[in-house]
C-alpha positions in Angstrom: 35.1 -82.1 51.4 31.9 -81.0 49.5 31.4 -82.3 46.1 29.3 -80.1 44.0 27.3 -81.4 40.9 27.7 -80.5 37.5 24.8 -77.9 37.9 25.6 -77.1 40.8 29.2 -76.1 39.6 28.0 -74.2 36.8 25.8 -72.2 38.9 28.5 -71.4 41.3 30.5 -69.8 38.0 27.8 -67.6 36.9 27.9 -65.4 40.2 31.1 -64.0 39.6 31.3 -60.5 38.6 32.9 -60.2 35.0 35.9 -57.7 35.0 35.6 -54.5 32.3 39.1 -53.9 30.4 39.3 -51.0 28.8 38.4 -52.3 25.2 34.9 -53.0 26.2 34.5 -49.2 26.6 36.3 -47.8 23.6 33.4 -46.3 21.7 34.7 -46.6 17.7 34.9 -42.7 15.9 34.4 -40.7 19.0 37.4 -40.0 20.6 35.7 -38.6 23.6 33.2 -41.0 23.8 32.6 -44.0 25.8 30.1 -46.7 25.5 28.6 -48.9 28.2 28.3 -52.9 27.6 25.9 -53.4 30.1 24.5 -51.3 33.4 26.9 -52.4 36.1 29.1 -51.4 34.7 28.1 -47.6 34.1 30.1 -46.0 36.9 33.9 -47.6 35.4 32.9 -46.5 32.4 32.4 -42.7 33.8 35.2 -42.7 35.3 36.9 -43.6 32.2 35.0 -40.5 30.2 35.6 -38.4 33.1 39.7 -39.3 32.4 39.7 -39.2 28.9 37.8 -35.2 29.4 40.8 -34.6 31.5 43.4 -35.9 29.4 41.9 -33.7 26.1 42.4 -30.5 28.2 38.8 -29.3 27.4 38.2 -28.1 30.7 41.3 -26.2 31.2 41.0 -24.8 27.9 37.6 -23.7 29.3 38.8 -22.4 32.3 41.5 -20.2 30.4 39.2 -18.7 27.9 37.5 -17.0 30.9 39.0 -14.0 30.8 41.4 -12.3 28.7 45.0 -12.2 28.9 47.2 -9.7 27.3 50.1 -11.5 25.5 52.7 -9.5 28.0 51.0 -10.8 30.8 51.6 -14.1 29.3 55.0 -14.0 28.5 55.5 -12.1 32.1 54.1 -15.3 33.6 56.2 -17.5 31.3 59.7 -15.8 32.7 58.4 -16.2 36.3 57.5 -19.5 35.8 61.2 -20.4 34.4 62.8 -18.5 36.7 61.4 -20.5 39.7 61.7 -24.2 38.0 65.7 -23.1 37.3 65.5 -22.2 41.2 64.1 -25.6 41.7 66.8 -26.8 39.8 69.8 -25.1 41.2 68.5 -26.0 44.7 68.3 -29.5 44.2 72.3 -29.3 42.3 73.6 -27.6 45.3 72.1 -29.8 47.7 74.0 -32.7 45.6 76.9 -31.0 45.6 77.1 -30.1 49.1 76.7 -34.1 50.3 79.7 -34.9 48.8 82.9 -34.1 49.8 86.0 -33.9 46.6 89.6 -33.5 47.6 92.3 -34.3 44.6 96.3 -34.6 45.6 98.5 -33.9 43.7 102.6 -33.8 43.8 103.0 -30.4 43.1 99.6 -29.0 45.0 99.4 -26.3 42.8 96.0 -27.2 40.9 92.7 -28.5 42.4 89.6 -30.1 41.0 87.8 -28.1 38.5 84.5 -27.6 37.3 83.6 -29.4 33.8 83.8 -27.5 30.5 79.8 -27.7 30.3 79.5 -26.3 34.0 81.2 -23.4 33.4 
């Protein structure tokens, strides 16, 4: 067993590396805006911009305002865009549906399960 010193101890303490939280980048009245407490710790603290730019939708907002796109071709590309997530959806139902397996007895025989009033 090794017995350090007092010194020696606190020595040892100041080597660690101190961990960032996300408060000691906030940079007050700029939401976009991040500042850095000390160097080291200049590439966590881009990575936070680099997020927060992401999260704002600058970029994409950029991206859109390329080119011009008439309003039809917007709501053309709405439609197909509903159309296929309601696909998604239906697909993803069915393949629920078609796992399980209903039967229903009754004494008579005559009626059967049936659907709910919101599925029909």
């Amino acid at each position: 067993m090794v017995c350090l010193t007092k010194k020696e101890d606190m020595n040892r303490k100041k080597n660690f590396k101190k961990r960032w939280s996300k408060q000691d980048f906030i940079c007050k009245g700029k939401p976009l805006g991040v500042s850095i407490p000390a160097p080291e710790a200049f590439e966590k603290g881009l990575r936070m911009w680099k997020k927060q730019v992401k999260e704002s939708g600058v970029i994409q907002e950029l991206k859109d305002k390329r080119e011009y796109v008439k309003p039809s071709a917007k709501r053309r590309k709405q439609k197909a865009d509903a159309i296929r997530k309601q696909q998604y959806r239906t697909a993803i139902e069915n393949r629920y549906w078609d796992k399980h397996c209903w039967s229903v007895l009754t004494k008579d025989m005559t009626s059967g399960p049936t659907l709910p009033t919101s599925l029909q």
